[in-house]
C-alpha positions as CSV (number, residue, x, y, z in Angstrom):
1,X,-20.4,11.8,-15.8
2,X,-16.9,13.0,-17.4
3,X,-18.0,16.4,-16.7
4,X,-18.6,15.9,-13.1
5,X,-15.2,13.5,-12.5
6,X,-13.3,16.6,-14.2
7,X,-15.0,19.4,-12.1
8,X,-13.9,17.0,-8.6
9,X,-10.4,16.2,-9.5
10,X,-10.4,20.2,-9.8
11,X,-11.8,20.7,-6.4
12,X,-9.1,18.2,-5.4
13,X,-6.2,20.0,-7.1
14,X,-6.8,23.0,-6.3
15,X,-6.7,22.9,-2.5
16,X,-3.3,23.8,-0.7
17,X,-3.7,20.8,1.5
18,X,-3.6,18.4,-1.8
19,X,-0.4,19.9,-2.8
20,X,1.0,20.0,0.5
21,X,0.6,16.1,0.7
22,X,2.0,15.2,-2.8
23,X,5.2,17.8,-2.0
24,X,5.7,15.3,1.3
25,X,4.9,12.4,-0.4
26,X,8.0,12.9,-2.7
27,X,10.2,14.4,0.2
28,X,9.5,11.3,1.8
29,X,10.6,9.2,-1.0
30,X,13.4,10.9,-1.6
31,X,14.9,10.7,1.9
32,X,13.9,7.3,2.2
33,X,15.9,6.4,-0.9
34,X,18.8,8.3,0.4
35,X,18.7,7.0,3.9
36,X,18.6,3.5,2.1
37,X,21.9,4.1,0.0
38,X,23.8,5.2,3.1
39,X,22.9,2.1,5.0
40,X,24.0,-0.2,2.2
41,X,27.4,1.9,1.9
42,X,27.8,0.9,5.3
43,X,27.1,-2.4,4.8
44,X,28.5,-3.2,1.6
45,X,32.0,-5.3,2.3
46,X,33.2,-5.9,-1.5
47,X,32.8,-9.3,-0.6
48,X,29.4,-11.2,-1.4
49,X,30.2,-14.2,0.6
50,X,31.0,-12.8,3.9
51,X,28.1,-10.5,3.8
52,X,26.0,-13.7,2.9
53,X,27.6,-15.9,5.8
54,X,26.8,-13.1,8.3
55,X,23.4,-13.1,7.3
56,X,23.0,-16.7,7.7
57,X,24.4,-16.0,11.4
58,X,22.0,-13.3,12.0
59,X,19.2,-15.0,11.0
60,X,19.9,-18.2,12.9
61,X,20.1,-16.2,15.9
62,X,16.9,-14.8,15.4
63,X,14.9,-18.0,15.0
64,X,16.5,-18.9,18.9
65,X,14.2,-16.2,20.0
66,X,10.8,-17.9,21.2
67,X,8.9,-14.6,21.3
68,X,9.1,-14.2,17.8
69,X,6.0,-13.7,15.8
70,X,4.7,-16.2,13.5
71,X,5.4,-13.8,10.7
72,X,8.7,-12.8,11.5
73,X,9.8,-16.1,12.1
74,X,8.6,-17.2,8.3
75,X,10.3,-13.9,7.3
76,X,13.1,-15.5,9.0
77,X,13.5,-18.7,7.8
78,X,12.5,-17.4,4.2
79,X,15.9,-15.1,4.4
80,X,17.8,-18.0,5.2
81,X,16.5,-20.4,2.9
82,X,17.5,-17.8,0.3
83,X,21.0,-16.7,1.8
84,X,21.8,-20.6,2.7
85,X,21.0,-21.1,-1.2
86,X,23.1,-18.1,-2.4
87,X,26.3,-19.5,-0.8
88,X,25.8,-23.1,-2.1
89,X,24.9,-22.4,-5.7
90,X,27.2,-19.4,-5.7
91,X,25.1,-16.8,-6.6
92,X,26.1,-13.3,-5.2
93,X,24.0,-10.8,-4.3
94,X,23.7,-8.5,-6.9
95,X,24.9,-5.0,-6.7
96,X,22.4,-2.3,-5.2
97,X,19.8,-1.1,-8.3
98,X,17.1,1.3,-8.3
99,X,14.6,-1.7,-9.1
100,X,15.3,-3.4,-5.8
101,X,16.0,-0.2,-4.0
102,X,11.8,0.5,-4.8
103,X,11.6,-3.3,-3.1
104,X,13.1,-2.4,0.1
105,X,10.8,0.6,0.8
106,X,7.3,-0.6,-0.6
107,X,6.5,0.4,3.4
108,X,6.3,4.0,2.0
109,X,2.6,2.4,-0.1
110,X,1.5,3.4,3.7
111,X,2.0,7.0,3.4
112,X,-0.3,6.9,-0.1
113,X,-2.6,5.3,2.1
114,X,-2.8,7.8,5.0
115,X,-2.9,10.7,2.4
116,X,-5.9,9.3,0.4
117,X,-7.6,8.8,3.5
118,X,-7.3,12.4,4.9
119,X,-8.8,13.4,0.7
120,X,-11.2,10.8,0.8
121,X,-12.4,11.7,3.8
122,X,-13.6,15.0,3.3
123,X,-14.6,14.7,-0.3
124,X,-18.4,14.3,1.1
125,X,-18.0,15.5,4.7
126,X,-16.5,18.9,3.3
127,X,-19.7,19.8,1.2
128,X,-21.6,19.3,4.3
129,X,-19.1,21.8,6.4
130,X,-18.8,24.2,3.5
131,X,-22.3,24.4,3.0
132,X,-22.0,23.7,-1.0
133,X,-24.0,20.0,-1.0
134,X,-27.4,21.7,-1.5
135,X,-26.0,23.6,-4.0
136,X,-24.5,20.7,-5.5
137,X,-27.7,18.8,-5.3
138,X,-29.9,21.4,-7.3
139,X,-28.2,21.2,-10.6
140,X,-29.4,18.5,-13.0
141,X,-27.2,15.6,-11.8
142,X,-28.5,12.5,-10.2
143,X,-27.3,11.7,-6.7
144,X,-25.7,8.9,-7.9
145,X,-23.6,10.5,-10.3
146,X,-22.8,13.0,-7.5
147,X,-21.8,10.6,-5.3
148,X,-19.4,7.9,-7.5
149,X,-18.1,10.8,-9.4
150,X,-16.2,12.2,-6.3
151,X,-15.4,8.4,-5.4
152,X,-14.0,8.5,-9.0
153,X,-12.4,11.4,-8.5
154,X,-10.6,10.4,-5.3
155,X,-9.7,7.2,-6.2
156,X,-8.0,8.4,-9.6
157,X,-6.2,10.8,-7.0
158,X,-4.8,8.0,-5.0
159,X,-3.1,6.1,-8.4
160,X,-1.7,9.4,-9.0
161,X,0.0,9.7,-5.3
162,X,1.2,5.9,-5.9
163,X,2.4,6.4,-9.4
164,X,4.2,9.5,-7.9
165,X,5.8,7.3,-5.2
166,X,7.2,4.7,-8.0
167,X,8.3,7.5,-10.5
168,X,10.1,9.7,-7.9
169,X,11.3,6.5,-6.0
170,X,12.9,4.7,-9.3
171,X,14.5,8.7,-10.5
172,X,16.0,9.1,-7.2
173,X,17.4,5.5,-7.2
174,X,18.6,6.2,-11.1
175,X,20.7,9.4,-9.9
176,X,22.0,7.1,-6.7
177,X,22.7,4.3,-8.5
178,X,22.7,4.9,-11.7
179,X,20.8,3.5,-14.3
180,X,19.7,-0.5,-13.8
181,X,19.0,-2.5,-16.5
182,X,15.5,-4.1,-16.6
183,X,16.8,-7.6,-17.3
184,X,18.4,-7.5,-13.7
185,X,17.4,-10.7,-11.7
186,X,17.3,-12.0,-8.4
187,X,16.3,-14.6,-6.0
188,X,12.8,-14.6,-4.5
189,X,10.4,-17.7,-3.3
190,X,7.2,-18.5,-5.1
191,X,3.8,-19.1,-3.6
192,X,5.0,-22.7,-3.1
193,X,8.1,-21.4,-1.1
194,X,10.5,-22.5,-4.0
195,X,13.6,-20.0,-4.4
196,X,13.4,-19.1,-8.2
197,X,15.3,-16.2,-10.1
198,X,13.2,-13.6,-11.7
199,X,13.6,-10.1,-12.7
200,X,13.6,-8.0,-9.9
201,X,11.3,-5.3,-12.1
202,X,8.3,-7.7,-12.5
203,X,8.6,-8.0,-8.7
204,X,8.2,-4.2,-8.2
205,X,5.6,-4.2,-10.9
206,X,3.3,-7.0,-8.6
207,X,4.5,-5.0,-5.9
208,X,3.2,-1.7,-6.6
209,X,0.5,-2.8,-8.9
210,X,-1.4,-5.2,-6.4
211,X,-1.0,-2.1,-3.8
212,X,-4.2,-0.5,-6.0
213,X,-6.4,-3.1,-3.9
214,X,-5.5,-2.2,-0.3
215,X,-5.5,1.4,-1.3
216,X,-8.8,1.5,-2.4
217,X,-10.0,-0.2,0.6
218,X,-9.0,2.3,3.0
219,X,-10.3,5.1,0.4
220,X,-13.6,3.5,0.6
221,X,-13.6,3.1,3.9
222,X,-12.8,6.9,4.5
223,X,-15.4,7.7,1.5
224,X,-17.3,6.0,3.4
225,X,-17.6,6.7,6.8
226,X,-17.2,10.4,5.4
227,X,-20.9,10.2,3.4
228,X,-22.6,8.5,6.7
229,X,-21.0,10.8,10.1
230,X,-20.9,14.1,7.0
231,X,-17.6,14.7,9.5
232,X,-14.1,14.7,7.6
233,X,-12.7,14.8,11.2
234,X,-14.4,11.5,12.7
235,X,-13.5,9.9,9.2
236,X,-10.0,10.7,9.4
237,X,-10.0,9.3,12.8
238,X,-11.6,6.2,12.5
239,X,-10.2,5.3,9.1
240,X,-6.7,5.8,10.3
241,X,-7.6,4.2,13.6
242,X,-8.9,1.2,11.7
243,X,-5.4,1.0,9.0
244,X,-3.2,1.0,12.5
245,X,-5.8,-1.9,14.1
246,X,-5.8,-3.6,10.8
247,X,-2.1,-4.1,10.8
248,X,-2.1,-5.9,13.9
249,X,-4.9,-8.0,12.8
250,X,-2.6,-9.6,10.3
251,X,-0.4,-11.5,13.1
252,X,-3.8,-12.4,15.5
253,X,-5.2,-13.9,11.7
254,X,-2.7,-16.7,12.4
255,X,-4.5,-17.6,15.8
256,X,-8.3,-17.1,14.7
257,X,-9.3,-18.2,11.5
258,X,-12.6,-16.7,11.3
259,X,-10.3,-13.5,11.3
260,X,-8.9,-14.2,7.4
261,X,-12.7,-13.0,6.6
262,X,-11.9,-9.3,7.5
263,X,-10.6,-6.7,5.2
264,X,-8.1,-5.7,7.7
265,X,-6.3,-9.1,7.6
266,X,-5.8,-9.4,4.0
267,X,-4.6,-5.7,3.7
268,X,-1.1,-6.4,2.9
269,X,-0.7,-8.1,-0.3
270,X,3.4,-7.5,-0.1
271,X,3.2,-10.4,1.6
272,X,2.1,-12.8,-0.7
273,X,5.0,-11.5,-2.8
274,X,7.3,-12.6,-0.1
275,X,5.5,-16.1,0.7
276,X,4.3,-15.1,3.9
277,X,0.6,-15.2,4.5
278,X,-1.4,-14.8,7.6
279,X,-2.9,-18.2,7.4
280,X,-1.1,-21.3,5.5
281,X,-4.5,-21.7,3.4
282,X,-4.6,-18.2,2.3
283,X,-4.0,-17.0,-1.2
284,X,-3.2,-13.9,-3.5
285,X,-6.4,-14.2,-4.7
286,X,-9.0,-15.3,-1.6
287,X,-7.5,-11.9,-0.6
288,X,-8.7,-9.7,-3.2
289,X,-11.6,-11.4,-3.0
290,X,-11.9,-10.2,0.7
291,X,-11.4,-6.9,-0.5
292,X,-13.0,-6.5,-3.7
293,X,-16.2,-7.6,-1.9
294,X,-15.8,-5.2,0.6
295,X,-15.2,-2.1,-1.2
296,X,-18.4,-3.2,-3.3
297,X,-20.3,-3.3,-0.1
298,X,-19.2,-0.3,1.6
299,X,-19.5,1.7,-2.1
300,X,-23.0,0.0,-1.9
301,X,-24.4,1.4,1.6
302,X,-22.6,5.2,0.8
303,X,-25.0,5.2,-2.3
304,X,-27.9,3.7,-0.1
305,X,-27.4,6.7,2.7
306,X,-26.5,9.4,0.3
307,X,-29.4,8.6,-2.4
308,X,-31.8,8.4,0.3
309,X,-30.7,11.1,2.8
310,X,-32.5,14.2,3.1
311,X,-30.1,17.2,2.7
312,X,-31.4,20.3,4.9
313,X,-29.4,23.1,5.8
């Protein structure tokens, strides 16, 4: 099974397209970091407590709007709570690190996503188009171990592209900012929406490391979808199609309830981190739950369709 997990991380590796993606993936990062650094230049007064008091304004002003999401709105009053608590218990803001610098743009997890998706998704499909799966399916390997060693393979792939993202993220952030120590705190609210200090570097650690489980979701999808159509095309399509649905589904979660049962709705597990969960009742865990179950299940009907499937050609 080694063997076979070796031979696909090859086939991944050595394709132009897989290098082309991790080459973006750190351009990305980098400019993202940069474009971060200039905005806090530009925001950055010297002085803690004005910056602090204007937040308070700004946020006040944005709870007057009535067409404010459900989620923005918590986002909202969460930032306030925090800034309001700042100013009484005269805590300043601490000066820009690369620890929180990774905080502000965990968005870029996304781009990990879309990039596994467009590997996952022809990791099957692209035997079919090549013409190789028969080949594949002669030597003396079981179709199962076929099958989860590419899911293996891809998966290990898409830990590789998010460690990549933290590692080039944090080295940027060190050269911007220079080196942070790890002991560095800040204020952040619980589960129970308490404001407690904590070190900012076990928050990136949840951050990043919870990431794995919405990751692997949409790489099983795309696995997926790519063993059943045998179309890397289609899977693209529909796996990105369903990540861009999925995001929306978060905020409609709030209104339907039977909603916090889908994948999609328990997708982004940043926000637990931030005490702001599609649904009052929902929890760190019920969510990767959700998705654990899921990715068994579509892991499950891949092996079902692939095992059973008769490969002619």
């Amino acid at each position: 099974m080694r063997g076979l997990v070796v031979n696909e991380s090859m086939k991944i590796y050595s394709q132009k397209l897989t290098w082309i993606l991790l080459l973006l993936l750190v351009a990305i990062t980098i400019a993202a970091s940069v474009v971060g650094k200039t905005d806090g230049i530009k925001t950055n007064t010297g002085n803690w407590r004005a910056e602090t008091t204007q937040l308070v304004r700004q946020y006040e002003e944005r709870l007057k709007i009535s067409e404010l999401s459900s989620t923005l709105r918590a986002d909202a009053e969460n930032k306030l709570m925090i800034a309001e608590y700042r100013l009484v218990n005269d805590i300043p803001t601490p000066p820009g690190n690369p620890w929180s610098a990774l905080l502000n743009f965990s968005g870029l997890v996304e781009i990990v996503i879309i990039f596994a998706i467009i590997i996952a998704a022809d990791m099957v499909a692209g035997e079919y188009t090549a013409g190789t799966m028969k080949l594949l399916l002669i030597r003396p390997h079981s179709r199962t171990k076929i099958l989860f060693s590419k899911y293996i393979a891809v998966s290990l792939f898409a830990i590789v592209m998010l460690a990549l993202l933290v590692v080039c993220g944090y080295a940027t952030n060190v050269m911007l900012y220079g080196p942070s120590d790890i002991h560095k705190t800040d204020l952040f609210l619980n589960q129970h929406g308490q404001i407690i200090q904590q070190k900012v570097v076990m928050q990136v650690i949840k951050m990043y490391g919870l990431s794995i489980f919405p990751i692997m979701e949409y790489v099983t999808f795309a696995f997926a979808i790519s063993t059943i159509l045998r179309n890397s095309a289609l899977s693209v399509g529909i796996s990105l199609f369903i990540m861009i649905a999925g995001n929306s589904m978060i905020e409609v979660t709030a209104k339907m309830e039977w909603l916090k049962y889908l994948p999609f709705a328990n997708s982004d597990i940043s926000l637990y981190l931030f005490n702001l969960p599609a649904r009052p009742e929902m929890t760190l865990s019920f969510s990767i739950s959700v998705l654990i179950v899921y990715i068994i299940a579509l892991s499950l009907i891949s092996w079902l369709i692939f095992t059973k499937r008769d490969v002619s050609m």
